[in-house]
N, CA and C of each residue as an Amber inpcrd file, in Angstrom:
protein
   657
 171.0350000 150.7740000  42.9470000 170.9360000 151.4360000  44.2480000
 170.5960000 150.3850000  45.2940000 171.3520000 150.3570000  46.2230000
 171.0720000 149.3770000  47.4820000 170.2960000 150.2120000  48.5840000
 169.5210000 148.8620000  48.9240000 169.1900000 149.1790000  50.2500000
 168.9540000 148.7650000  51.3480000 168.9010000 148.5820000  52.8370000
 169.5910000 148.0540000  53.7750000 167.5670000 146.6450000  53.5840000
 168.0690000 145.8600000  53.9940000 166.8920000 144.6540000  53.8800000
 166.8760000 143.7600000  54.5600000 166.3760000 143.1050000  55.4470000
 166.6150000 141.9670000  55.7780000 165.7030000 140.3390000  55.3420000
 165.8520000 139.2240000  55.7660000 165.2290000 138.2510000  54.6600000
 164.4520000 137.1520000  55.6200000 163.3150000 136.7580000  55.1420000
 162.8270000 136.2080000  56.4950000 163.0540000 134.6170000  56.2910000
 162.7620000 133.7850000  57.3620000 163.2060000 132.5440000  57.5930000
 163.6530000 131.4410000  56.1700000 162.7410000 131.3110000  55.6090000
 162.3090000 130.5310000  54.4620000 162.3670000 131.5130000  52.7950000
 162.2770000 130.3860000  51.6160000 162.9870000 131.4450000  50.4690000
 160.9060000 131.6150000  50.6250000 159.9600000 131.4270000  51.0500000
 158.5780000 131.0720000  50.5980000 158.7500000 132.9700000  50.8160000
 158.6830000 133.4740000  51.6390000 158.5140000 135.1310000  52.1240000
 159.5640000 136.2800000  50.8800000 158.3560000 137.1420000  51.0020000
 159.4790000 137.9920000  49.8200000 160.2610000 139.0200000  50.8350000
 161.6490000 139.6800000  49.9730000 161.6740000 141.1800000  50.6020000
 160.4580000 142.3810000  51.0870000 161.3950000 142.2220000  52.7710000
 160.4590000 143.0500000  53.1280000 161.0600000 144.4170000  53.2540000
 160.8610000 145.4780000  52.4830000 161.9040000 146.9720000  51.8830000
 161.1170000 147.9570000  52.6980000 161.6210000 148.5990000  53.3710000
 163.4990000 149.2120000  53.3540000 164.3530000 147.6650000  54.4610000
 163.4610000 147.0240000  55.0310000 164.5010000 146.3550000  56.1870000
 163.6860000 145.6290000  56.7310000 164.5300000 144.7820000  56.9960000
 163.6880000 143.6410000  57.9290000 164.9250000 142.4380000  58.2960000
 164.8310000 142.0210000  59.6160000 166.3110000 141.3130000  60.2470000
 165.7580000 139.7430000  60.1260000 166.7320000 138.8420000  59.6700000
 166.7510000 137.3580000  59.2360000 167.6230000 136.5910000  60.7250000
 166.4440000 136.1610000  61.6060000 167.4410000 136.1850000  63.2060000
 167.2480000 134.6900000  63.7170000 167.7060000 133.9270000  64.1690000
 166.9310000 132.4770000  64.5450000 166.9890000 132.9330000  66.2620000
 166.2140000 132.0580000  66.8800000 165.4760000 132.5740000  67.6680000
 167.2090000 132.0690000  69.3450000 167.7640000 132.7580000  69.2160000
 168.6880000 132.4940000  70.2120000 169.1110000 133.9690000  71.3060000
 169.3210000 133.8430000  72.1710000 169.5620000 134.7680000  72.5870000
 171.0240000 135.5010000  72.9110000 172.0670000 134.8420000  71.8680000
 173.3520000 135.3370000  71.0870000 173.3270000 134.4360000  69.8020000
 174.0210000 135.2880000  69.3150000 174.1690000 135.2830000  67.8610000
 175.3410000 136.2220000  67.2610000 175.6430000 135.1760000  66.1600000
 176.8110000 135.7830000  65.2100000 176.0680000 137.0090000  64.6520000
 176.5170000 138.0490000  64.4950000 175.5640000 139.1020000  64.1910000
 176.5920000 139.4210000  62.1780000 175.8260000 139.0240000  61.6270000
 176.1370000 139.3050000  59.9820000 176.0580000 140.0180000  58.8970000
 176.4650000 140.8970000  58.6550000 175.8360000 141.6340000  57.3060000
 176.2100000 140.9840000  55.8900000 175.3340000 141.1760000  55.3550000
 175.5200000 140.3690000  53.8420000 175.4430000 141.9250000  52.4580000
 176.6630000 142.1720000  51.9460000 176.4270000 143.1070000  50.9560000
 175.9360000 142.3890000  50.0220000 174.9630000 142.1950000  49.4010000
 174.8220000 141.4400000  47.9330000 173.0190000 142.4180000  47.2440000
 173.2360000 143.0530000  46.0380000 172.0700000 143.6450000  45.4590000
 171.1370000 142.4950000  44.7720000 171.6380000 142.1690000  44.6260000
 170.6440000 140.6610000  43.4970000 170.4150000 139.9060000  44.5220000
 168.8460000 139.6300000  44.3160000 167.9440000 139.0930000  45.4670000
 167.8610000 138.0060000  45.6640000 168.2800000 137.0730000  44.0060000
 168.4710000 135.5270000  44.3420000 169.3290000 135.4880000  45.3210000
 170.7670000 136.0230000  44.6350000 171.6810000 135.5930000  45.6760000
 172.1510000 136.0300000  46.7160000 171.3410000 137.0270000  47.5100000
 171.1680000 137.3180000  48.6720000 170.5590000 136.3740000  49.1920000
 169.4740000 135.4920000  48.6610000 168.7610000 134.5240000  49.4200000
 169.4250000 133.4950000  49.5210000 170.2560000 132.8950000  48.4250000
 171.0860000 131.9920000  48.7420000 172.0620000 131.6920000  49.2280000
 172.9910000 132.7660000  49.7870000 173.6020000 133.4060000  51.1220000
 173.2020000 132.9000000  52.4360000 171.5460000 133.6690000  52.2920000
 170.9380000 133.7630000  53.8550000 170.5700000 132.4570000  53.9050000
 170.5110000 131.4230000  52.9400000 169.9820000 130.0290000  53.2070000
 171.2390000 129.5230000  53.6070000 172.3640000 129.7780000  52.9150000
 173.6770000 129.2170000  53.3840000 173.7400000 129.3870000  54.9350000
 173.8150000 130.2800000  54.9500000 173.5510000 130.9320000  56.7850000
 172.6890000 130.4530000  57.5210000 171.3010000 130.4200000  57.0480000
 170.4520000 129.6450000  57.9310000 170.8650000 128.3740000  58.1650000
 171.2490000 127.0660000  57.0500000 171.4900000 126.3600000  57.2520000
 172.6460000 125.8810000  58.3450000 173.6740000 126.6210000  58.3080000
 174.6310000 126.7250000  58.7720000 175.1310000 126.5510000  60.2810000
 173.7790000 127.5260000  60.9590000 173.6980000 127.9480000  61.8820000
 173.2240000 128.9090000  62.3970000 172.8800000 129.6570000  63.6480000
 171.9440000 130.4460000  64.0760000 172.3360000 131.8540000  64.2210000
 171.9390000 132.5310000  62.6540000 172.9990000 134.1240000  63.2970000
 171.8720000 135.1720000  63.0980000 172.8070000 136.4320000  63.5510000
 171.3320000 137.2250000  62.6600000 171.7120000 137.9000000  62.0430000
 171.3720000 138.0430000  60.9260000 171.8300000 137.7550000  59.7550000
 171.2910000 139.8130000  58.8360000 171.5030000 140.6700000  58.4850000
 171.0590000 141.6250000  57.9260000 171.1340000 141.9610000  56.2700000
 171.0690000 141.7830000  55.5020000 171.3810000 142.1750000  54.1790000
 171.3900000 143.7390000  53.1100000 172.4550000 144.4950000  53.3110000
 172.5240000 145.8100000  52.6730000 172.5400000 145.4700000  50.9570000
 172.0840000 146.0290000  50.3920000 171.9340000 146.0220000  48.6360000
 172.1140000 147.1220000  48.7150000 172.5610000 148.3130000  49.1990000
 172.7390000 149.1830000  48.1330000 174.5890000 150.0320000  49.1030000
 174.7370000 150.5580000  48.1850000 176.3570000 150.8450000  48.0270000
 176.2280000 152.2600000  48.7880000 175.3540000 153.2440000  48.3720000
 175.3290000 154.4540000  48.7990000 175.2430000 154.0770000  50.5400000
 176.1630000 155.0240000  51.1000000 176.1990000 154.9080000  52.8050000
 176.2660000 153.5030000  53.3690000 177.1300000 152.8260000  52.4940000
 177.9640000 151.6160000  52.8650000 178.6330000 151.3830000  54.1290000
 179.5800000 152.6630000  54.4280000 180.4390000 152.4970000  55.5500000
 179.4930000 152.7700000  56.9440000 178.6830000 153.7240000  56.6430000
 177.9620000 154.0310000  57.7760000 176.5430000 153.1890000  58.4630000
 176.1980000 152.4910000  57.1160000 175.4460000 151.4770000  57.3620000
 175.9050000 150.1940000  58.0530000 177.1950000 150.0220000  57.9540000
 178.0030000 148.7470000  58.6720000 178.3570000 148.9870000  59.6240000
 179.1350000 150.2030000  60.5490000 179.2920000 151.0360000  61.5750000
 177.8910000 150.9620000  62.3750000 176.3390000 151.9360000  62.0350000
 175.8630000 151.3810000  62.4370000 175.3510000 150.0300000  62.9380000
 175.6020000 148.9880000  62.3760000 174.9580000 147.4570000  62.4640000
 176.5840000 146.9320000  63.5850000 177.5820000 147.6410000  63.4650000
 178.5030000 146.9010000  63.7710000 178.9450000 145.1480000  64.0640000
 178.7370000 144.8480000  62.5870000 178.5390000 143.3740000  62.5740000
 179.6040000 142.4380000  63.0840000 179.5720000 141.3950000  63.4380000
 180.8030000 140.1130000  63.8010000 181.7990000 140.3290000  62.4130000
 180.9640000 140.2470000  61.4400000 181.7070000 139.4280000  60.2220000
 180.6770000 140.5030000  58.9060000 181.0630000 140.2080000  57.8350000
 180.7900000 140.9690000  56.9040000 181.4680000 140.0360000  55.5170000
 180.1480000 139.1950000  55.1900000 180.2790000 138.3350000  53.6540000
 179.4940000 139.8440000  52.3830000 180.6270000 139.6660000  51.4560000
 180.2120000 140.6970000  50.3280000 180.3160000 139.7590000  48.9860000
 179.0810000 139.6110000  47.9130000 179.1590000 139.1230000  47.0080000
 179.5080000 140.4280000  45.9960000 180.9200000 140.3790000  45.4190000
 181.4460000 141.3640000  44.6010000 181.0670000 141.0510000  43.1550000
 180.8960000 139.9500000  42.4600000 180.7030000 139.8620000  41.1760000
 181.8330000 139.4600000  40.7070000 182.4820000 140.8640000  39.7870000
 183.5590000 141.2470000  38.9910000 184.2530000 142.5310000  39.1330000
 184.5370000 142.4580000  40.6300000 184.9200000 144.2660000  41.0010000
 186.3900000 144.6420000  40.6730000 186.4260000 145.7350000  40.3410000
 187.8560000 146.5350000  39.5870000 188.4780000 146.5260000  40.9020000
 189.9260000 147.5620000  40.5450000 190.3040000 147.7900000  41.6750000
 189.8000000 149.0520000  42.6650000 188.9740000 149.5630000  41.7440000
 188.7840000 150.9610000  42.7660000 187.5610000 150.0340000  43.7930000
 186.4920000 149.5100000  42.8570000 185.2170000 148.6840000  43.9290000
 185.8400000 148.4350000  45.0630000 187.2270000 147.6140000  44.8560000
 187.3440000 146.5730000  45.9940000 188.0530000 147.2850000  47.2050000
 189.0270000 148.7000000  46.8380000 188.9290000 149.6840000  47.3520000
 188.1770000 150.5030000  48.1030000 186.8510000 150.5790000  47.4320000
 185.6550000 151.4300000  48.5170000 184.9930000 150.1650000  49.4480000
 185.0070000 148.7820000  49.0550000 184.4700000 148.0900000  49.9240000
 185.4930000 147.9260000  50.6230000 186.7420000 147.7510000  50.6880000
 187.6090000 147.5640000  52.0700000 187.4050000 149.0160000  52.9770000
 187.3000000 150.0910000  52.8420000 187.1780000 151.0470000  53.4390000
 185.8160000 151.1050000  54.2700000 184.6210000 150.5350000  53.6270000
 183.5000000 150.5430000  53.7300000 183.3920000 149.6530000  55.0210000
 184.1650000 148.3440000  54.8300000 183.8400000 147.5380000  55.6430000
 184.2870000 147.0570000  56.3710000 185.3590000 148.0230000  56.6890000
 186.7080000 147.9130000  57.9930000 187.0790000 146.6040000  58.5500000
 187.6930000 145.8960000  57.3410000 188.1460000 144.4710000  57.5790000
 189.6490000 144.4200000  58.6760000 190.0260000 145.6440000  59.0580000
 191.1020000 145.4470000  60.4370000 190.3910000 145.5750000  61.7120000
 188.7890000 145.6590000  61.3550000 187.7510000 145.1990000  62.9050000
 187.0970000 144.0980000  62.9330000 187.5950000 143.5740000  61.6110000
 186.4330000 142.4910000  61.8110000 186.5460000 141.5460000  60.6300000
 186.4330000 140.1850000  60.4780000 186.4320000 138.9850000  59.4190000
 186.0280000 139.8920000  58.5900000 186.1970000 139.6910000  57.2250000
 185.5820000 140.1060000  55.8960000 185.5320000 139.2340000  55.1640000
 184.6730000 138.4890000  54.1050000 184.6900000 137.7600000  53.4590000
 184.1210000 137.8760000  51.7260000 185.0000000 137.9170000  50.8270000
 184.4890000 138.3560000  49.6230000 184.4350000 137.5150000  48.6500000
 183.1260000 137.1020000  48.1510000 183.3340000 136.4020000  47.0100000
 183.1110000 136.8020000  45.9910000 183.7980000 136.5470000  44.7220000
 183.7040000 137.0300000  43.1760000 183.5770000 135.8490000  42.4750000
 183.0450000 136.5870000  40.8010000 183.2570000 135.4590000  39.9310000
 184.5200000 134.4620000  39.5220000 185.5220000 135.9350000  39.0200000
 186.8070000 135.6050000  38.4310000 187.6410000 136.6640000  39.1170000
 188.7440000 136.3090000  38.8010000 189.6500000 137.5140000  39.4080000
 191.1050000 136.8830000  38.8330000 192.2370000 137.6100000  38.9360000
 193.5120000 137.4540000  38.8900000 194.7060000 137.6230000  39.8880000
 195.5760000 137.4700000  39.6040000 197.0600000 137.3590000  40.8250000
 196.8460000 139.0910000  41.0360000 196.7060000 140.1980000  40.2420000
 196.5480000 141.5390000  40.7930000 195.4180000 141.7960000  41.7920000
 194.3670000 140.9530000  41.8500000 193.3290000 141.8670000  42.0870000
 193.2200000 141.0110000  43.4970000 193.9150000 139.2870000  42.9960000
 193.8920000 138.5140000  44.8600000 195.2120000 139.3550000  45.5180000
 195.8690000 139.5080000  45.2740000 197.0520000 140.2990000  45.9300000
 196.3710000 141.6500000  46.5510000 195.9660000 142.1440000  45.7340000
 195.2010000 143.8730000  46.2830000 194.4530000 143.0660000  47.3890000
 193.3640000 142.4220000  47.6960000 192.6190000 141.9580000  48.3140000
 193.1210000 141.0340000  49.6640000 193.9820000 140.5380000  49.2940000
 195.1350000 140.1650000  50.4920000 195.7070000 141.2470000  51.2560000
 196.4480000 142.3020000  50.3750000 197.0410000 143.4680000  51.0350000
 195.9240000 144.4640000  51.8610000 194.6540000 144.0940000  51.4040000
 193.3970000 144.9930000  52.0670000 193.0930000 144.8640000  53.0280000
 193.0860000 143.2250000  53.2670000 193.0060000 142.7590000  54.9090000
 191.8920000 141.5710000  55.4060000 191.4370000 141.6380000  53.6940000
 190.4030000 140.2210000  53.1430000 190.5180000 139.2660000  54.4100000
 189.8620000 138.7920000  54.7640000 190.2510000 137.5590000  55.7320000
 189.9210000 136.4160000  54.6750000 188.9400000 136.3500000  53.9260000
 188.9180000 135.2130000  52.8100000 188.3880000 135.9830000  51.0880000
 188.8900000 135.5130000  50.5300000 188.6490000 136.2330000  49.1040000
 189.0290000 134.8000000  48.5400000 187.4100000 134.8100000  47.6860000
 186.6000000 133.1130000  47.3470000 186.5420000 133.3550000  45.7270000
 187.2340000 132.8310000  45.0960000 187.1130000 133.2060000  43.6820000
 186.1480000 131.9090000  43.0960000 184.9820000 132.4450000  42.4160000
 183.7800000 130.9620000  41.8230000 183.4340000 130.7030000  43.0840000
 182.8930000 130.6750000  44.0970000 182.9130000 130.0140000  45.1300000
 181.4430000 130.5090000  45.5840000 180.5280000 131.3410000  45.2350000
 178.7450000 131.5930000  46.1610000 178.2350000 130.1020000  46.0030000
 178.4620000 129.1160000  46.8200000 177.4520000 127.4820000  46.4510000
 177.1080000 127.5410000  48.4710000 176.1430000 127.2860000  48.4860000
 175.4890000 127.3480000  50.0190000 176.1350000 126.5580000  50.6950000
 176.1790000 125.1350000  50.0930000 176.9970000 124.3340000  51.0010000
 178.7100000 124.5460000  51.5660000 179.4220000 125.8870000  50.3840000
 180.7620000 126.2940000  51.4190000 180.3460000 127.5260000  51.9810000
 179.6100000 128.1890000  52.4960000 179.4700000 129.5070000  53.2240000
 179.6730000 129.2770000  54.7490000 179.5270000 127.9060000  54.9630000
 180.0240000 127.6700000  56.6500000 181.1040000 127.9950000  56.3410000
 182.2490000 126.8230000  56.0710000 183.5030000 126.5890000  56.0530000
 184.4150000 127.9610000  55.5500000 183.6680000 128.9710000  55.0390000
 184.6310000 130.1760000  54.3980000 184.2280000 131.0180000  55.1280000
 182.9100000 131.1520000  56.2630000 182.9590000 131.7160000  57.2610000
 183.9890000 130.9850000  58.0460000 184.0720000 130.3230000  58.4460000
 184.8280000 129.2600000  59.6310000 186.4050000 130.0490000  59.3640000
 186.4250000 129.5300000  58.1390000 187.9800000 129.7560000  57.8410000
 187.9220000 131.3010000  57.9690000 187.3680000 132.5770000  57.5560000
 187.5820000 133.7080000  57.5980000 187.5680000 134.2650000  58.8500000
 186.9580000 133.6210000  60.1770000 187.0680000 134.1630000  61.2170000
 188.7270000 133.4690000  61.9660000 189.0110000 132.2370000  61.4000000
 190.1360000 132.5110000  61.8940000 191.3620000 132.5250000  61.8930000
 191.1250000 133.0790000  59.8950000 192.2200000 133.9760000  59.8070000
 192.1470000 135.1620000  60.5200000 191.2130000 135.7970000  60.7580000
 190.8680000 136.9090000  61.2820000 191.5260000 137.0050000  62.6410000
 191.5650000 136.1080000  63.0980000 191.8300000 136.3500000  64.6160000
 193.2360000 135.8380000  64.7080000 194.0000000 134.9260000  63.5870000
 195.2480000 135.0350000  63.5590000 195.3810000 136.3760000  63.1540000
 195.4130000 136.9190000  62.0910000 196.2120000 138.0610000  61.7900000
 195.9630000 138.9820000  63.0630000 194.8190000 138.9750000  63.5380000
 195.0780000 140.1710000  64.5610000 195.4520000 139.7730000  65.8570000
 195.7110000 138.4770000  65.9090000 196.8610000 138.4600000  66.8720000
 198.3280000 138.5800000  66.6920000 198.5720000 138.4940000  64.7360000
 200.5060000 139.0250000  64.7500000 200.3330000 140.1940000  64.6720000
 199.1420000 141.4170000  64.2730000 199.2280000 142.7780000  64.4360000
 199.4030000 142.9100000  66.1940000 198.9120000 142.3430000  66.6690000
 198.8550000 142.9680000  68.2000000 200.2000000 142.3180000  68.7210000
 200.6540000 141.2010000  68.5830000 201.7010000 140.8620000  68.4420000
 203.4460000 141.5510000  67.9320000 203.0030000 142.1170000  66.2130000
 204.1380000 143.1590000  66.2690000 203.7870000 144.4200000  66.9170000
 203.1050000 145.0480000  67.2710000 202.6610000 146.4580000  67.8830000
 203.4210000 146.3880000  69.2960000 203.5090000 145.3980000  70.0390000
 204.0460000 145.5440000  71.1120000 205.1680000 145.0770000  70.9750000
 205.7110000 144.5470000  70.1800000 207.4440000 144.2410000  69.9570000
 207.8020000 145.6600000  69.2710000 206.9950000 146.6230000  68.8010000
 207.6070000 148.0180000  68.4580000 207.8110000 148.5450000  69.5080000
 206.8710000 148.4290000  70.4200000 205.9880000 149.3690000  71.5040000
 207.5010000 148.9920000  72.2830000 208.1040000 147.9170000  72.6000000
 209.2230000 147.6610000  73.4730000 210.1350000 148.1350000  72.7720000
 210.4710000 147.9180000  71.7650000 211.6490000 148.1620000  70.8380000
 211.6030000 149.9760000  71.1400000 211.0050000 151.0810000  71.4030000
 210.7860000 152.2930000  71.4990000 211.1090000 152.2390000  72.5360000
 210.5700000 151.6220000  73.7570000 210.3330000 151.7710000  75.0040000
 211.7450000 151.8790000  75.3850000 212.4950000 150.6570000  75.0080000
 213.6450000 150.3420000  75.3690000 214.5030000 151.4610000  74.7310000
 214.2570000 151.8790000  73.7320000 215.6850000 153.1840000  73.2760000
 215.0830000 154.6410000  73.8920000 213.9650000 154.7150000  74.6490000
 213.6950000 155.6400000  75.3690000 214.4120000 155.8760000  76.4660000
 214.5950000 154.5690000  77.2820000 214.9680000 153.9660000  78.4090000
 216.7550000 154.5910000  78.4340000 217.1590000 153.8820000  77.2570000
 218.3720000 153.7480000  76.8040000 218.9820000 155.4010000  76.8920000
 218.2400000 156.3970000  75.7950000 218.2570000 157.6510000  76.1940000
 218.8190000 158.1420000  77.2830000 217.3130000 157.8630000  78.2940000
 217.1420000 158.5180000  79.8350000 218.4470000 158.3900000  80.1960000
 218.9080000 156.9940000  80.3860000 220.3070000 156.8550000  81.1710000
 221.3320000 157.2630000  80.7980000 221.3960000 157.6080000  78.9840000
 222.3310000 158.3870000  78.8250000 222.5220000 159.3960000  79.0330000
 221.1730000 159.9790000  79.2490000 221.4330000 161.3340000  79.6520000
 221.5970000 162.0610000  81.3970000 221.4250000 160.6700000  82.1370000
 221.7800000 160.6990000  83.9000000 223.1580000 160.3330000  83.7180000
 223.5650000 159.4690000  82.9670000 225.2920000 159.0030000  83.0630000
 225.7490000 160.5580000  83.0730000 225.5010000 161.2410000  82.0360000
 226.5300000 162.0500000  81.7550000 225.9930000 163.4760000  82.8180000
 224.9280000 163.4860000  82.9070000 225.0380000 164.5350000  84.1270000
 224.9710000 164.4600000  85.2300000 224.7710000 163.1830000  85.9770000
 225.5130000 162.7500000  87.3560000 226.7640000 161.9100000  87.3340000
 227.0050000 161.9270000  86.0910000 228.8220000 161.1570000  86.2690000
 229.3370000 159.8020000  86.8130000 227.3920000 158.8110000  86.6200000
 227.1910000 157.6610000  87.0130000 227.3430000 156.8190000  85.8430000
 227.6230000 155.3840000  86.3970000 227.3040000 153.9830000  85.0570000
 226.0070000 153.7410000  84.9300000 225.9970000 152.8850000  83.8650000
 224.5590000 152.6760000  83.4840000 223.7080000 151.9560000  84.6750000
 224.1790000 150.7750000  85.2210000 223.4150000 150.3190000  85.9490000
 222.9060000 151.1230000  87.1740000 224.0830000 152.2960000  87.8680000
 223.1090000 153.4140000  88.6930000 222.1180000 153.7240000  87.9150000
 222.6090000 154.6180000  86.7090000 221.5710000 155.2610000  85.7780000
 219.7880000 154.3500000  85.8970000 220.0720000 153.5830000  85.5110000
 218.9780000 152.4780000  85.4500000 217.9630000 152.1200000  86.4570000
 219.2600000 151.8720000  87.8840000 218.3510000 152.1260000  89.3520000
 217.8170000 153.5700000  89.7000000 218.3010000 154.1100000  89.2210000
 218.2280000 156.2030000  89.4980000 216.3590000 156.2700000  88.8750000
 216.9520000 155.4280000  87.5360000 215.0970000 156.1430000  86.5340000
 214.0560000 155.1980000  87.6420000 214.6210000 153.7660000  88.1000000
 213.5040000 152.6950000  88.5320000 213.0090000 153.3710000  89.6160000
 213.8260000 153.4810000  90.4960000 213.4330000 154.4160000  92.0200000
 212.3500000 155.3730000  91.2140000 212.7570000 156.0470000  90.5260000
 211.7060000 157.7590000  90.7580000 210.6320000 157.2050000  89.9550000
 210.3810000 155.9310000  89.1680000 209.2350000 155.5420000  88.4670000
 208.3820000 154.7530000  89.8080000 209.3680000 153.7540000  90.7010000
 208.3350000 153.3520000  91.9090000 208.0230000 154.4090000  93.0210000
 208.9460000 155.3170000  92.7970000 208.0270000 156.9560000  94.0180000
 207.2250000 157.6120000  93.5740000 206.7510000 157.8480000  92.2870000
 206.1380000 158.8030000  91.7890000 205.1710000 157.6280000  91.4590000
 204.8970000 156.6830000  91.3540000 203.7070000 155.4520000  90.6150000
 203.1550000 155.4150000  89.2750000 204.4830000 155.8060000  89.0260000
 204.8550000 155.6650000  86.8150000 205.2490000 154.5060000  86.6460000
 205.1280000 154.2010000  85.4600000 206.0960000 153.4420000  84.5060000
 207.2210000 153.7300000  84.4170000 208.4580000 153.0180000  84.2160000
 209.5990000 153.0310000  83.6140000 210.1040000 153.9330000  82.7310000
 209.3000000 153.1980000  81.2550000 209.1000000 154.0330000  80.1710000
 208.6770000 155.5320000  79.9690000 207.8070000 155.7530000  80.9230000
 207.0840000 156.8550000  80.9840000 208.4740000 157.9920000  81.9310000
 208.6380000 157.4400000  82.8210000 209.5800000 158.4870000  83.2220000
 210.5660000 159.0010000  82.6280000 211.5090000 158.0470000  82.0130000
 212.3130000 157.8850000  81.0310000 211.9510000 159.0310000  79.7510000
 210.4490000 158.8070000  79.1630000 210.4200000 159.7170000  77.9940000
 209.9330000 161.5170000  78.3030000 209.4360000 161.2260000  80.1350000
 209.5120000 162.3980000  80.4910000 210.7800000 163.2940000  81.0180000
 212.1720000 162.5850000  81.2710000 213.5470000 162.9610000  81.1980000
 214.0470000 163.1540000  79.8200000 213.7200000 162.6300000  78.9260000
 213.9490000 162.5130000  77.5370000 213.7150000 164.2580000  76.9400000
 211.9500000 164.1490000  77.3890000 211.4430000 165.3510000  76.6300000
 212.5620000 166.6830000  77.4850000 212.3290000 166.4710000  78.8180000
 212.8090000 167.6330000  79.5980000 214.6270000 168.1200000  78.7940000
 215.2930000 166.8800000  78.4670000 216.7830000 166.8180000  78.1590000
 216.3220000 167.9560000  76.9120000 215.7320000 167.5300000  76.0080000
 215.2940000 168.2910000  74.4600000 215.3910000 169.4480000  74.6910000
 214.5010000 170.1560000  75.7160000 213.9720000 171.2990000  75.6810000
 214.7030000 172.2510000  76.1800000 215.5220000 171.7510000  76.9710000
 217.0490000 172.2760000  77.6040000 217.7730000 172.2520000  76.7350000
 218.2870000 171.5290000  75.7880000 219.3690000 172.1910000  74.6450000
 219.2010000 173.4890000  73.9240000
């Protein structure tokens, strides 16, 4: 059973339970959650981290109210020491820890081509196989934030090459459907939708899918 904890400066201080925040004294900070139940290596995490650099740092141990415990904290980044997790574990921790908002970083003991593939397809920003040693927890943070911020710049990237790709056969629509009931070419058609999108203080698109809907509802 986990539970939310935090770890104080030095390994000299014990857990202080239910919670307590591991913060260096700055007034921003990488804000971190650390899933890990075993207390060594929660500490040797937060030393990785301390050493590292100045974050503040929180540590959850327990699994029950996972997702809502991270939601609340709404962390930068989110390092999870998995062990040896199946596929369902690695399943409730991607859900848990909404790695399409944010770096995720998972390290395990062992693993295979099924379980790095699942973990790739999840949205892992780094998945560290053998890898909890203090001295790489910078560099696999480093690297996990920016994969992180590549991938979600080709998601935001393809989203708006859809977003046009729609836009444009909306567009395409509209004018087909002014060609044929004012008995105009496309390029009137085209000036016809632009005019009533700059008189009315619409979009293009938007007028277009509001001629669109109106054409539908009339058949």
């Amino acid at each position: 059973m986990f539970a939310a904890v935090g770890l104080p400066h030095g390994r000299s201080g014990l857990f202080n339970w239910p919670e307590y925040r591991f913060a260096a004294d700055m007034t921003q900070r990488l804000s971190i959650v650390v899933v890990e139940k075993d207390r060594e290596r929660a500490m040797l995490i937060v030393d990785g981290l301390r050493d590292a650099g100045n974050f503040d740092v929180m540590v959850i141990a327990e699994e029950t109210g996972l997702a809502r415990r991270i939601a609340q904290r709404n962390p930068d980044l989110v390092l999870i020491d998995a062990g040896n997790p199946s596929r369902d574990v690695l399943e409730e921790l991607t859900l848990a820890t909404a790695p399409m908002q944010r770096p995720v970083a998972m390290f395990v003991d062992q693993s295979d081509g099924a379980m790095t593939k699942a973990a790739i397809e999840a949205g892992m920003s780094a998945y560290v196989v053998d890898g909890l040693r203090a001295d790489r927890i910078k560099p696999i943070l480093d690297a996990a934030i920016a994969r992180f911020h590549m991938l979600q710049k080709m998601r935001i990237e393809v989203a708006e090459t859809r977003r046009a790709l729609e836009e444009r056969k909306v567009i395409d629509r509209a004018k087909g459907i002014l060609m044929r009931a004012r008995g105009i070419g496309e390029e009137q058609a085209y000036a016809l939708l632009r005019k009533t999108a700059m008189d009315q203080g619409r979009k293009l698109p938007e007028v277009a899918q509001a001629l669109v809907m109106t054409a539908d509802l009339l058949k």
